[in-house]
C-alpha positions as CSV (number, residue, x, y, z in Angstrom):
1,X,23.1,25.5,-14.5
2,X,21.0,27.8,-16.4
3,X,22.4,28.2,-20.3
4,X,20.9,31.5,-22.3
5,X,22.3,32.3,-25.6
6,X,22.8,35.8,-24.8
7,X,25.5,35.1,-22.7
8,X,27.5,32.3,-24.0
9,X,31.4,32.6,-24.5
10,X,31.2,33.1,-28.2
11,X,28.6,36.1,-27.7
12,X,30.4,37.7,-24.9
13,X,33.4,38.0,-27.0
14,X,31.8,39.2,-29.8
15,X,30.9,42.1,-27.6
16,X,34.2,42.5,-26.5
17,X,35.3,42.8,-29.7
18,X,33.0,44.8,-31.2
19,X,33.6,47.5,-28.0
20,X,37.5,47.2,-28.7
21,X,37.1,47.6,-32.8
22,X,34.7,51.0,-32.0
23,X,37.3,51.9,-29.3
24,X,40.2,51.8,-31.5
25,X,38.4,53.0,-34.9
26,X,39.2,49.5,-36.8
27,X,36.7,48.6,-39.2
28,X,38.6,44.8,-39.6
29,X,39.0,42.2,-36.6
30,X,42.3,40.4,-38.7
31,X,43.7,43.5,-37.9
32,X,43.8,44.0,-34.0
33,X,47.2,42.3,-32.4
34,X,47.2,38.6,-31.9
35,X,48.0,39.2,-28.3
36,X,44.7,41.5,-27.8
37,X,42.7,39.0,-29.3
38,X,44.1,36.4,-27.2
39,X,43.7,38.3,-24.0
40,X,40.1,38.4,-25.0
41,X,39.4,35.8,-25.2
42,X,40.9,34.4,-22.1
43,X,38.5,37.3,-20.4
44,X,35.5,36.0,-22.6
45,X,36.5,32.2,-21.1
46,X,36.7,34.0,-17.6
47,X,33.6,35.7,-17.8
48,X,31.7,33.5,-19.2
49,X,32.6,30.9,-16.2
50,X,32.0,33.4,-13.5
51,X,28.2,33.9,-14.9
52,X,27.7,30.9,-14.6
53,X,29.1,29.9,-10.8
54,X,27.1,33.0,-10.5
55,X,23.7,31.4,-12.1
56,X,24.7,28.4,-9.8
57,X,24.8,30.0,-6.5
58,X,21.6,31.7,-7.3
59,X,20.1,28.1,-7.6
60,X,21.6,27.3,-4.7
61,X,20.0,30.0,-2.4
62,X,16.8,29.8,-3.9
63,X,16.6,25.7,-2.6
64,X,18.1,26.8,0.6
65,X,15.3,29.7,1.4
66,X,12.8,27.0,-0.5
67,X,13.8,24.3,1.6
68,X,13.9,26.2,4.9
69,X,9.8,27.3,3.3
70,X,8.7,24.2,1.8
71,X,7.3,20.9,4.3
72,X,9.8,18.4,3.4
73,X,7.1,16.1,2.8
74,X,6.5,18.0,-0.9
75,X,10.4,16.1,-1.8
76,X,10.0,12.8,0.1
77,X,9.1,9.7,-2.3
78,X,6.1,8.5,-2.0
79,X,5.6,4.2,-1.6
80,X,3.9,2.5,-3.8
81,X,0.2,0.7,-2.3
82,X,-2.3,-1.5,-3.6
83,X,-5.1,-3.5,-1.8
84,X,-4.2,-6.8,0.0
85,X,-6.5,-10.0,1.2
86,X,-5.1,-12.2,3.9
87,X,-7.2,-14.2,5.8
88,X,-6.7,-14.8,9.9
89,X,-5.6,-18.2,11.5
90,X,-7.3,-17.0,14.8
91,X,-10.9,-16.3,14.8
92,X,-10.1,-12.5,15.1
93,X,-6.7,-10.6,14.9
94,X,-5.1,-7.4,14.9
95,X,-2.1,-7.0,12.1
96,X,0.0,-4.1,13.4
97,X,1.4,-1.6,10.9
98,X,4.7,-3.1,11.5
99,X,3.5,-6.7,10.1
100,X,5.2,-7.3,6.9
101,X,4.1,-9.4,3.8
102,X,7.2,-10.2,1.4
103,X,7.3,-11.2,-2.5
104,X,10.1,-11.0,-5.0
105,X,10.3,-8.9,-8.3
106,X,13.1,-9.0,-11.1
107,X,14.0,-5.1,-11.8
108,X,13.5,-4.4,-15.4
109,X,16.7,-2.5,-17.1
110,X,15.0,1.0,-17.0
111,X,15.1,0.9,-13.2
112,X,18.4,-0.7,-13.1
113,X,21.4,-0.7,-15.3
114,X,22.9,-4.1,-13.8
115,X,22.0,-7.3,-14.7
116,X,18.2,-7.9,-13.3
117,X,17.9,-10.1,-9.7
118,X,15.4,-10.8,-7.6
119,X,14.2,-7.9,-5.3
120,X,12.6,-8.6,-2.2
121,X,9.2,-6.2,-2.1
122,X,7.8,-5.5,1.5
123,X,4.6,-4.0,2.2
124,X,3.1,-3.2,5.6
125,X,-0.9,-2.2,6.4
126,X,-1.4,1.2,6.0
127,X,-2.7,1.6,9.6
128,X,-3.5,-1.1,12.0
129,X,-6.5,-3.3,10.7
130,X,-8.5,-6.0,12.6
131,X,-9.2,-9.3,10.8
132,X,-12.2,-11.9,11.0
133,X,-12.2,-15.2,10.5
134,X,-14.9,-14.7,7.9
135,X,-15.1,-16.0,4.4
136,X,-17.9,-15.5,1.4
137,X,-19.5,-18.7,0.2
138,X,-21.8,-17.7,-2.2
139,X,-22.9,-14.7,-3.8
140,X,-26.5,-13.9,-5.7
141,X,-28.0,-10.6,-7.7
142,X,-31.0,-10.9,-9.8
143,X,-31.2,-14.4,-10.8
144,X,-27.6,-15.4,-10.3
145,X,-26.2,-17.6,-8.0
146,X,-22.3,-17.6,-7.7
147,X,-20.2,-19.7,-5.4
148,X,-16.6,-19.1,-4.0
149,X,-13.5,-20.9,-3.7
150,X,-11.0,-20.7,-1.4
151,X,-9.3,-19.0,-3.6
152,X,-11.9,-16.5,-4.6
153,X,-12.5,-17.6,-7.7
154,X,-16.4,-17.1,-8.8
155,X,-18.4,-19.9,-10.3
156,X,-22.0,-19.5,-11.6
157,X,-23.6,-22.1,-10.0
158,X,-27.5,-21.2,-10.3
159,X,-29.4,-19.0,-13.4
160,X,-32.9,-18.4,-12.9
161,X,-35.6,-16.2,-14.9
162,X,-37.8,-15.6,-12.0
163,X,-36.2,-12.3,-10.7
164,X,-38.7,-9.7,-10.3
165,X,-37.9,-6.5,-11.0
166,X,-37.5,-5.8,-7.2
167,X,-34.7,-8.3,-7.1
168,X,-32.5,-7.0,-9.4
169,X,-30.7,-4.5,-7.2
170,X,-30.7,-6.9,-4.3
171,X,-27.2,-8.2,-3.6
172,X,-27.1,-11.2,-1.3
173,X,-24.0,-12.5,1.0
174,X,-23.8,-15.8,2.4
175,X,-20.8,-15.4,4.9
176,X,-18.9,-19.1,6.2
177,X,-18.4,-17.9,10.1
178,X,-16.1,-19.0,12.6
179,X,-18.2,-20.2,15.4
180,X,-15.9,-18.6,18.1
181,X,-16.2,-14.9,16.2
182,X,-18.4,-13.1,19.4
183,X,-19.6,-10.3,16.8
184,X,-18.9,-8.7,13.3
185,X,-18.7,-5.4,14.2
186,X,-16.0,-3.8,12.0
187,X,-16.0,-6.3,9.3
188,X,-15.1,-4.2,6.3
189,X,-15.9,-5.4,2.7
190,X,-13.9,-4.0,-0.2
191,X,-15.7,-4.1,-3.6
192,X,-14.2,-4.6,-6.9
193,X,-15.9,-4.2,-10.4
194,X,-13.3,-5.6,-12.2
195,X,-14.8,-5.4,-15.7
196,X,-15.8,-2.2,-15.6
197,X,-14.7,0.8,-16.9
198,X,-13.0,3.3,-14.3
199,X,-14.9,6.3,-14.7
200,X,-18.3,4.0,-15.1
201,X,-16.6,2.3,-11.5
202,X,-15.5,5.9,-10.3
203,X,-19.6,6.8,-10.2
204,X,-20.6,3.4,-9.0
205,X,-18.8,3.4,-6.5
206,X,-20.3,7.0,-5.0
207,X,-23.6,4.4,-4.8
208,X,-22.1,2.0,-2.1
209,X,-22.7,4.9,1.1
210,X,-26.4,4.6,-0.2
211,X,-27.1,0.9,0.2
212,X,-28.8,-0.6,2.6
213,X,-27.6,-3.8,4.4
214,X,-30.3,-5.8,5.7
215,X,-29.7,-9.4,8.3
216,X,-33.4,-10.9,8.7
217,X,-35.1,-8.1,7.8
218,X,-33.2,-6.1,10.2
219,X,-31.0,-3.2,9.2
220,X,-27.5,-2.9,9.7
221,X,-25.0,0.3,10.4
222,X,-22.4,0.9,7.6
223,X,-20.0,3.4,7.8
224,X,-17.4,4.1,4.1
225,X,-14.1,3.0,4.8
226,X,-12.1,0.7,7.0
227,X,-12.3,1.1,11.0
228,X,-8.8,1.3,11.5
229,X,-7.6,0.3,15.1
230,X,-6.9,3.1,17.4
231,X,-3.6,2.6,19.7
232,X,-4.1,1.6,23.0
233,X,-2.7,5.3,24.3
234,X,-3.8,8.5,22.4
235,X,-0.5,11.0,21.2
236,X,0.4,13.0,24.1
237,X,0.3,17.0,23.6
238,X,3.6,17.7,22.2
239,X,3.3,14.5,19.8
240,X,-0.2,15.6,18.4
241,X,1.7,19.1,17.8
242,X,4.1,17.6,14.7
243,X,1.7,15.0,13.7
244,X,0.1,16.5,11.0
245,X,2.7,17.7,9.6
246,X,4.7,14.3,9.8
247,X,5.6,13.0,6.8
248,X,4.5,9.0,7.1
249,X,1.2,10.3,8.7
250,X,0.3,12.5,5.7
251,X,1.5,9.6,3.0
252,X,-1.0,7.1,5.0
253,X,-3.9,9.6,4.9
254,X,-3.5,10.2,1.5
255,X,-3.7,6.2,0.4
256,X,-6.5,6.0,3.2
257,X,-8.4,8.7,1.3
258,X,-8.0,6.8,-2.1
259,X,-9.3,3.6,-1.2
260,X,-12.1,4.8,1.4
261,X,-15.2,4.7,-1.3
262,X,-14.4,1.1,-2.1
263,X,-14.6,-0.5,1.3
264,X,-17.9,-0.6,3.6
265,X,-17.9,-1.5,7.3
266,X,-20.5,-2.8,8.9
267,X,-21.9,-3.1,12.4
268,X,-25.6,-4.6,14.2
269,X,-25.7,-2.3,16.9
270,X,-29.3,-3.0,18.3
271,X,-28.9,-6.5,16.6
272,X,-29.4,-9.4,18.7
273,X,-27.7,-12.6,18.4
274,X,-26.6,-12.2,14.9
275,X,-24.3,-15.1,14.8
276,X,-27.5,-17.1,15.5
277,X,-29.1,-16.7,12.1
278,X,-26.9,-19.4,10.4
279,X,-29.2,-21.0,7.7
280,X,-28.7,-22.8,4.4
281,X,-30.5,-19.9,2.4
282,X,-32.6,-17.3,2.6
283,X,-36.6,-17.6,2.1
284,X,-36.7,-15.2,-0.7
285,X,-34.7,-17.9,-2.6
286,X,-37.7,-19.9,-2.6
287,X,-39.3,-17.5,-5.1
288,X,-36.0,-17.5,-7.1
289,X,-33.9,-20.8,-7.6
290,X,-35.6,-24.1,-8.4
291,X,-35.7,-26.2,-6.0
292,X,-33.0,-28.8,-6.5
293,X,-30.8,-26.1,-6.9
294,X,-31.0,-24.7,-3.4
295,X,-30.9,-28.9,-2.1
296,X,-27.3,-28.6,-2.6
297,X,-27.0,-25.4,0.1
298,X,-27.0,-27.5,3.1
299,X,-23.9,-25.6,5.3
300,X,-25.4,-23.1,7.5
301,X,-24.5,-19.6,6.3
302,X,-25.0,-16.2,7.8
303,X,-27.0,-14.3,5.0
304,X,-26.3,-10.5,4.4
305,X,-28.6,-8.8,2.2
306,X,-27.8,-5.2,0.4
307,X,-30.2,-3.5,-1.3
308,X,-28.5,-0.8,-4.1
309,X,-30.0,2.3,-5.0
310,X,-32.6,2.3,-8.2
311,X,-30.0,4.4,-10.2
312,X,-27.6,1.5,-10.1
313,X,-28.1,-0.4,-13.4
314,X,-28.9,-4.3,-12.6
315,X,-26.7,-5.5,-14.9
316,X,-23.5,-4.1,-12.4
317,X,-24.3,-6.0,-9.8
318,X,-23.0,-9.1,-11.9
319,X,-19.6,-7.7,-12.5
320,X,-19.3,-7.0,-8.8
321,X,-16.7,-9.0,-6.2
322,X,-17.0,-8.4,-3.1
323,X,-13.6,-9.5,-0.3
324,X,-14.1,-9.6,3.6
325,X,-10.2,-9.3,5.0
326,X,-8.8,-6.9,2.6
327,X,-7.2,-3.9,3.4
328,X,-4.5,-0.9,1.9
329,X,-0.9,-2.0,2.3
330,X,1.7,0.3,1.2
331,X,5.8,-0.7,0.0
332,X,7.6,0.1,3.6
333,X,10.4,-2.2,5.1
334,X,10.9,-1.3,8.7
335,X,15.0,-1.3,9.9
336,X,16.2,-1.8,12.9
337,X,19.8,-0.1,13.8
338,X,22.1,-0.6,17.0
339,X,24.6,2.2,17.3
340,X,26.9,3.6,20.0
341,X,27.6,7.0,19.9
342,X,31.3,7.5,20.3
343,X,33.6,9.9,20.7
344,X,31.0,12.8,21.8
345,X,29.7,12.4,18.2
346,X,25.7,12.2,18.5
347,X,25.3,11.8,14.9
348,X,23.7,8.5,14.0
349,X,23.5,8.0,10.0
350,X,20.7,6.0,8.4
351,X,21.8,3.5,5.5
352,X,19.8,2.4,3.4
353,X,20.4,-0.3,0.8
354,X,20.7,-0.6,-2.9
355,X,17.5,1.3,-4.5
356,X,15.7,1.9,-1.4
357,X,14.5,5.3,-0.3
358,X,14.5,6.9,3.4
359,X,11.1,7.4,4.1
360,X,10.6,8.3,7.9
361,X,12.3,7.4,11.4
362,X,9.2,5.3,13.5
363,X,11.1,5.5,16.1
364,X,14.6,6.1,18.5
365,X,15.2,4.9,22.0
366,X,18.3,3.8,24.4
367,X,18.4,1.6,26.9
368,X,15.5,3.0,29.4
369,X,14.5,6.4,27.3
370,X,12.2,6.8,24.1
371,X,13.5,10.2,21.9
372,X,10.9,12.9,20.9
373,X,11.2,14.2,17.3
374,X,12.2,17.9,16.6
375,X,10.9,18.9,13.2
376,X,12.7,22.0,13.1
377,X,16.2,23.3,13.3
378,X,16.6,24.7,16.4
379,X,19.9,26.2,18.5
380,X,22.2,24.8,20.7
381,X,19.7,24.9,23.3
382,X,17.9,21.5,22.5
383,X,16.1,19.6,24.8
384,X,18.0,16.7,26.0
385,X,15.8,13.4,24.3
386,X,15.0,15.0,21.4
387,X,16.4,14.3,17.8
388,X,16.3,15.8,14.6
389,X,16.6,14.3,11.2
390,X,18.7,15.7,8.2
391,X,19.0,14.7,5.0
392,X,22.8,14.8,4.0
393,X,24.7,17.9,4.3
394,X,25.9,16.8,7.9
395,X,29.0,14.9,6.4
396,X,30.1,18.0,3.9
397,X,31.6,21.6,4.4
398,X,29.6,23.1,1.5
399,X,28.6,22.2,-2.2
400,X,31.1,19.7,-2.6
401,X,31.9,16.0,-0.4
402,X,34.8,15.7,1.6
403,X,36.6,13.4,-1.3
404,X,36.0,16.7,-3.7
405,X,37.7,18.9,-0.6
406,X,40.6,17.3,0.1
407,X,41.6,16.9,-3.9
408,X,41.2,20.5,-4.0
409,X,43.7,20.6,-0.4
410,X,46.4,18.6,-2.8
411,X,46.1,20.2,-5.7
412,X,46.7,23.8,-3.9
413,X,49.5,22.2,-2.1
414,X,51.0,21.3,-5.4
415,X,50.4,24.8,-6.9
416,X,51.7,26.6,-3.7
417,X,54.7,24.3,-3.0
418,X,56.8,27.3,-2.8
419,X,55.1,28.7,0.9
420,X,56.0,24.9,1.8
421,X,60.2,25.1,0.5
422,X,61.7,25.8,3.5
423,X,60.8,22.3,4.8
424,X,62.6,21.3,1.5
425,X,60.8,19.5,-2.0
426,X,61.7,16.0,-1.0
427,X,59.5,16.8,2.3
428,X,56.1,18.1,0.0
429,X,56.6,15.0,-2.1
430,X,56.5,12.6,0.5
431,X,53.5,14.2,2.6
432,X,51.7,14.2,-0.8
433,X,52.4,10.8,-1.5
434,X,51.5,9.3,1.7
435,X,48.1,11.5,1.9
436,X,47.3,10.1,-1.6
437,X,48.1,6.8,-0.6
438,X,45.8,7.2,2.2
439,X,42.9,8.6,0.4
440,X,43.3,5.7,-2.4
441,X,42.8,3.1,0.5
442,X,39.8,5.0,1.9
443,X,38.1,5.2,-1.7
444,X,39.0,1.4,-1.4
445,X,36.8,0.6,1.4
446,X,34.0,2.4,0.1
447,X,34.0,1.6,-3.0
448,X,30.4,0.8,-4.7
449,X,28.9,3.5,-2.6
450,X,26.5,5.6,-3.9
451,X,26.9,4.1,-7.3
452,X,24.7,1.3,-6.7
453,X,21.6,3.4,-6.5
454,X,22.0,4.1,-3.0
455,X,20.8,7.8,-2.0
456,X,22.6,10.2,-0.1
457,X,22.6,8.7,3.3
458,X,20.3,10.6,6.2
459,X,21.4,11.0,9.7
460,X,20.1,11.6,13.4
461,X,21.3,14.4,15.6
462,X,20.3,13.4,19.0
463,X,20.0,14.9,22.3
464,X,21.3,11.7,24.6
465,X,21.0,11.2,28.3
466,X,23.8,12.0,29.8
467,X,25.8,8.1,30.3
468,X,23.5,6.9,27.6
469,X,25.5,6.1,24.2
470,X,24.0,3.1,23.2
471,X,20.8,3.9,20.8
472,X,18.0,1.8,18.9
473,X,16.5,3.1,15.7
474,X,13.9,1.8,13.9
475,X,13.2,3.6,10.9
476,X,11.1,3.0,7.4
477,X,12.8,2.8,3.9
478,X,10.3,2.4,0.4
479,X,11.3,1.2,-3.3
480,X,9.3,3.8,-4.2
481,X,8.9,3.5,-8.4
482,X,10.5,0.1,-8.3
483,X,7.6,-1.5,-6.7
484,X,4.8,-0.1,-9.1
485,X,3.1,-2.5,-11.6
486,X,3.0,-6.0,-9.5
487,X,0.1,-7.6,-10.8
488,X,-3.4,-8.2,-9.1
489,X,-2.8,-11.9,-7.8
490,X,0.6,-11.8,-7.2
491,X,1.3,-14.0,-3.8
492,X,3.2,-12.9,-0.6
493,X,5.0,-14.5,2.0
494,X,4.0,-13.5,5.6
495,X,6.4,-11.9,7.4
496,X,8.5,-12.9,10.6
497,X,5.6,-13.1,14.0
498,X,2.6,-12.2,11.3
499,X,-0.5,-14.8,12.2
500,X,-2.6,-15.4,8.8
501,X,-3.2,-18.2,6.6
502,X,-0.3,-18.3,4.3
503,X,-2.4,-19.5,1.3
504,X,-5.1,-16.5,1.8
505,X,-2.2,-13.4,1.1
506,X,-2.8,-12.6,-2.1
507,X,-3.0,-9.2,-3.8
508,X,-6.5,-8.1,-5.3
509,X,-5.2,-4.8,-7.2
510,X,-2.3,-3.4,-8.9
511,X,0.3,-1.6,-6.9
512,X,0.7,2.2,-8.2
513,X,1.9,5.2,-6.9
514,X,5.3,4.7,-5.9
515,X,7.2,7.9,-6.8
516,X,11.0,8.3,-6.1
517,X,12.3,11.1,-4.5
518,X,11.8,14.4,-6.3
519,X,15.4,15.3,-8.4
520,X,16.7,18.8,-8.4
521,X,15.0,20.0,-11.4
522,X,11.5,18.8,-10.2
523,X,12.0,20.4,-6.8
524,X,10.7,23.9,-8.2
525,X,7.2,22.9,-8.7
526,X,6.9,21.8,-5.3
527,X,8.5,24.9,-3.3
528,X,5.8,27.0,-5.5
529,X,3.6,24.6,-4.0
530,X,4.3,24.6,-1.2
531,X,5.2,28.3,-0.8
532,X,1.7,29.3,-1.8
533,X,-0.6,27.1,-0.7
534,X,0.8,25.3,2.8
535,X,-0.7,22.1,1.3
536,X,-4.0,23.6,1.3
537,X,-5.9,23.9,-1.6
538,X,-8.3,27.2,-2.2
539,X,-7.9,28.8,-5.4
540,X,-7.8,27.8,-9.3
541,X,-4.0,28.7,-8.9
542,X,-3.2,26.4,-6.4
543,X,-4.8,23.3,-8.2
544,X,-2.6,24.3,-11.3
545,X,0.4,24.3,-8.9
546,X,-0.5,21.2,-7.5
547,X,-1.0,19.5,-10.7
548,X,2.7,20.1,-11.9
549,X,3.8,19.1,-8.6
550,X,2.1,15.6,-8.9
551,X,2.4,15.0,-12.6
552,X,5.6,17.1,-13.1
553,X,6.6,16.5,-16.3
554,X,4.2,14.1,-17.5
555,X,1.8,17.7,-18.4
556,X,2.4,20.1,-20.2
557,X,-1.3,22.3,-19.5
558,X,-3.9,22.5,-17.2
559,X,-6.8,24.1,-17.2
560,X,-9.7,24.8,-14.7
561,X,-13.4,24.8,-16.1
562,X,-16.9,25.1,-14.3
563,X,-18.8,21.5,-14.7
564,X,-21.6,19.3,-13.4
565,X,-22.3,15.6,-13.7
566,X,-24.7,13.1,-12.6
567,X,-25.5,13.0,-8.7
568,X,-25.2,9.7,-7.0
569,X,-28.3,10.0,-4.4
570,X,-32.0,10.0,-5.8
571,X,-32.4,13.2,-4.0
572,X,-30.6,15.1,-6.5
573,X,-30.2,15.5,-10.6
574,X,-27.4,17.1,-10.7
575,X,-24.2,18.7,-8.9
576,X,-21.4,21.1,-9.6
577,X,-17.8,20.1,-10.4
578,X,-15.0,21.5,-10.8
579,X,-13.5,20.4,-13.9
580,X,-9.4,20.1,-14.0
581,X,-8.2,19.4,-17.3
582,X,-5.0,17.9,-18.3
583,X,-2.9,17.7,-21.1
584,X,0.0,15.3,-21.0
585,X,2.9,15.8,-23.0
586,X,3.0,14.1,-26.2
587,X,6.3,12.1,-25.4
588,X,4.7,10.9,-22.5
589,X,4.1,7.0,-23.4
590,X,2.1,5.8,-20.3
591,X,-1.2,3.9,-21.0
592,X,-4.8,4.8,-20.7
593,X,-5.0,2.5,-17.5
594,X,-1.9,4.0,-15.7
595,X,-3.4,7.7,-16.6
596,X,-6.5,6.4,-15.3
597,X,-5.0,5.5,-11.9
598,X,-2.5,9.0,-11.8
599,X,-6.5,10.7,-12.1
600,X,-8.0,8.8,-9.7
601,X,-5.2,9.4,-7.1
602,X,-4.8,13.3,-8.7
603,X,-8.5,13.2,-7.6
604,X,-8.3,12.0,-4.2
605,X,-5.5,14.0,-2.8
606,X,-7.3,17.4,-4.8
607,X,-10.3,16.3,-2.0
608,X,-8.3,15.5,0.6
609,X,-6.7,19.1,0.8
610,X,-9.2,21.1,-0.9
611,X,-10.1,24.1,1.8
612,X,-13.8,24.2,-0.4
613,X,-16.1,21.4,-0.4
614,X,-15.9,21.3,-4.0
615,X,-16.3,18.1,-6.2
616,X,-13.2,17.4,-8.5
617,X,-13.6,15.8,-11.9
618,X,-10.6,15.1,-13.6
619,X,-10.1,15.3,-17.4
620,X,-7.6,13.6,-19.6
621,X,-7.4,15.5,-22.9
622,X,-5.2,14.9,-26.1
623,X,-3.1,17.5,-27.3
């Protein structure tokens, strides 16, 4: 409801009476009849009411045309992610991304007014990832020799003053290998300077493309990223239609996108035999460690050299974990529902429990059929095996929920008892009573609903095949907000039919990004979004609207400036930025890290739908 000063009850009948006193030729407002001033300001009251139900069926419209405009991805909450290591009890395995790692958080009382419990957390792999049975042993830059632990814990086990100034931007891997591993190709890496500041990381990382990985003196293929595994059967035609515009898929590109520079894959095309260069350390640690140092490297390793670019300054490489295993995982619990459709009803609604969000339906099937996903409303005419999804609005008549309707049905009753008096007062009494009675007991049963934090439930209109009532749905719900801020190191429990060593799950960065669904009031950034641009970025317009829609209220400017900065390859000095500028509100009372990670993700999603091949530099300043 919109409020404007110019046309409040008190000013509307000041203009009322102002009119009437001109009207009439009375200079003094005690001297118009009691009854006119009360009439008045009934009218004022009346008025003053209808502008507003007026104001409020403008809103209305404007998120009904919006929503009908707008990808209902703009609204959807987004899960929080982080980066996860878990280690393989086979020498190689797949995790699907239905497999599941669990841990428990306590809710603090800004994210729930009850007393705080324990919350079960859930997060899934991003995409489906393929583990090896691959650990590192020791580590060595420069003149520094580190081992690991099972835990990953780095221990300085060798200093040397021997380096020559070629060696200080050589980065050595000695990798413990499952003999019964045929090959490593795939094996991603993730890198982590974890003392480092994150716009000093932000550039280093841009070095990591430009390293060369070397196996006895041969070279190996790298490729950014993780090498995600590819289903078994490609999306037919109609599926590959909708997919990228479904809302999961466009969520998992986006954390894909964000944690792509950190991770390195490798693979020894052209390499022979490379599990058959196991040895206890390289030769070029002859020239670096003394000699009863490298006595006590008797296990034969499989050593992976990586030589950085010259721009990378030596001193980084010492701050620098690397992870075999590790991979995005994202705050998703997968539901499984078994419903009958009854009574020609082919509405199936989706519950969701206390706090959790709907995300996105994986999938819907009966007994022999698997349902195909309409995204868009369409006519009577729908395909039989085909569903659509809608949030709310299925279970209400307009505005108002049927609990609000049928009050409003007794209350008229009440006030119109006289159309009802020729089936007598005693009659309307009763039939009230008993429908009161009724709607008491109903209240009864659901009682707790929707004021437990529960959203407005979602529900499936399907297309059945004819004799088919009995459907499966499996479908995704998030914690959104609620699962931000679990610490780097936090264990997880391993999920039901999940195959990895339960000691190894362990989380290697903080989880951010969870946002909850967008509220009514924040909705308007995103239809101006999404009205303008489609979701792809062009002009300095559309990054301004796309800044309020990802930071909503947390800015209060942003401005779009010409920049360069230092380029990463030794090809070039310089390149050209674009510059985007923020400046957060001043009640805004999140930290310098958390700004630093809403920047870096602001970032990587400006990238990912920028229509230019522009360079994005985001800017934090004060107001």
């Amino acid at each position: 409801m919109f409020y404007d000063d110019n046309n409040s009850k008190e000013v509307i009948k000041a203009r009322m009476l102002r009119y009437a006193l001109n009207y009439w030729n009375i200079k003094n407002v005690e001297d118009l009849d009691p009854v006119v001033k009360l009439m008045l300001e009934a009218i004022s009251l009346e008025l003053y009411n209808l502008g507003n139900e007026t104001k409020d069926a403008q809103v209305r419209i404007l998120e009904k045309i919006a929503g009908l405009l707008a990808p209902d991805f703009l609204t959807t909450p987004n899960p929080a992610h982080a980066v996860l290591h878990a280690a393989p009890v086979e020498p190689t395995e797949i995790l699907s991304a239905t497999a599941s790692f669990i841990t428990q958080a306590k809710l603090s009382a800004q994210q729930n007014d009850a007393t705080e419990a324990a919350l079960d957390v859930f997060f899934t792999p991003v995409d489906a990832v393929q583990l090896f049975d691959v650990q590192i042993a020791y580590l060595a830059t420069g003149g520094n020799l580190f081992s690991y632990d099972t835990n990953y814990n780095r221990l300085l086990t060798s200093r040397t003053g021997r380096a020559r100034p070629g060696d200080n931007n050589a980065f050595w891997m000695g990798l413990r290998v499952n003999d019964k591993v045929e090959n490593l190709n795939g094996l991603a890496f993730y890198f982590d300077w974890k003392n480092m500041g994150p716009a000093l990381a932000q550039r280093t990382y841009q070095l990591l493309p430009l390293a060369k990985w070397f196996l006895e003196d041969k070279e190996l293929q790298t490729t950014p990223g993780i090498p995600y595994v590819q289903p078994a059967t490609a999306p037919d035609a109609y599926q590959s239609i909708f997919l990228e515009y479904d809302t999961l898929c466009l969520l998992e590109k986006d954390i894909k996108q964000y944690y792509e520079p950190k991770f390195i894959s490798i693979y020894h095309a052209g390499v022979d035999n490379v599990l058959e260069g196991k040895k206890p350390y390289p030769e070029a640690f002859k020239n670096l460690f003394a000699e009863n140092d490298l006595q006590n490297l008797k296990e034969p390793l499989l050593w992976i050299k990586i030589t950085f670019p010259a721009t990378l300054q030596p001193g980084f490489l010492n701050d620098l974990y690397v992870y075999p295993n590790a991979f995005p995982v994202m705050n998703r619990q997968l539901n499984d529902l078994k419903y009958r459709l009854k009574g020609g009803s082919n509405i199936i609604p989706l519950r969701t429990a206390a706090l959790d969000q709907f995300l996105s339906v994986r999938s819907l099937t009966d007994e022999t059929h698997e349902y195909k996903s309409v995204p868009y409303r369409k006519t009577e005419g729908d395909e039989i095996g085909t569903y659509t999804l809608r949030r709310g609005g299925v279970e209400r008549f307009d505005e108002r929920n049927a609990r609000e309707l049928i009050s409003y049905l007794l209350e008229m009753l009440r006030n119109e008892s006289a159309a009802f008096a020729a089936y007598g007062y005693d009659f309307i009494a009763g039939t009230l009573k008993e429908m009161n009675q009724k709607i008491s007991l109903m209240e009864q049963k659901t009682k707790g609903y929707m004021s437990d934090g529960t959203e407005v439930p979602n529900y499936i209109i399907a297309k059945p095949f004819e004799g088919e009532d009995m459907m499966y749905v499996e479908y995704w719900t998030t914690l959104a907000e609620a699962a931000n801020n679990l610490r780097a190191g936090t264990r997880l429990q391993q999920g039901k039919g999940v195959k990895v060593k339960q000691d190894s799950i362990v989380l290697l960065t903080m989880t951010a990004g969870g946002k909850n669904r967008l509220r009514p009031e924040e909705r308007l950034a995103a239809f101006r979004y999404g009205i303008m641009t489609r979701d792809r970025i062009v002009t300095k317009e559309d990054i301004r609207n796309f800044c309020f829609y990802e930071l909503g209220s947390r800015i209060q400017k942003v401005s779009i400036e010409k920049g360069f900065e230092i380029a990463a390859s030794e090809k070039e000095a310089f390149k050209r930025t674009v510059n985007v500028v923020l400046t957060p509100h001043e009640a805004e009372a999140l930290n310098s890290k958390e700004w630093q990670v809403l920047c870096d993700q602001l970032g990587s999603k400006l990238q990912t739908r920028s229509g230019m091949s522009n360079d994005y530099r985001i800017v934090l300043q004060k107001s």
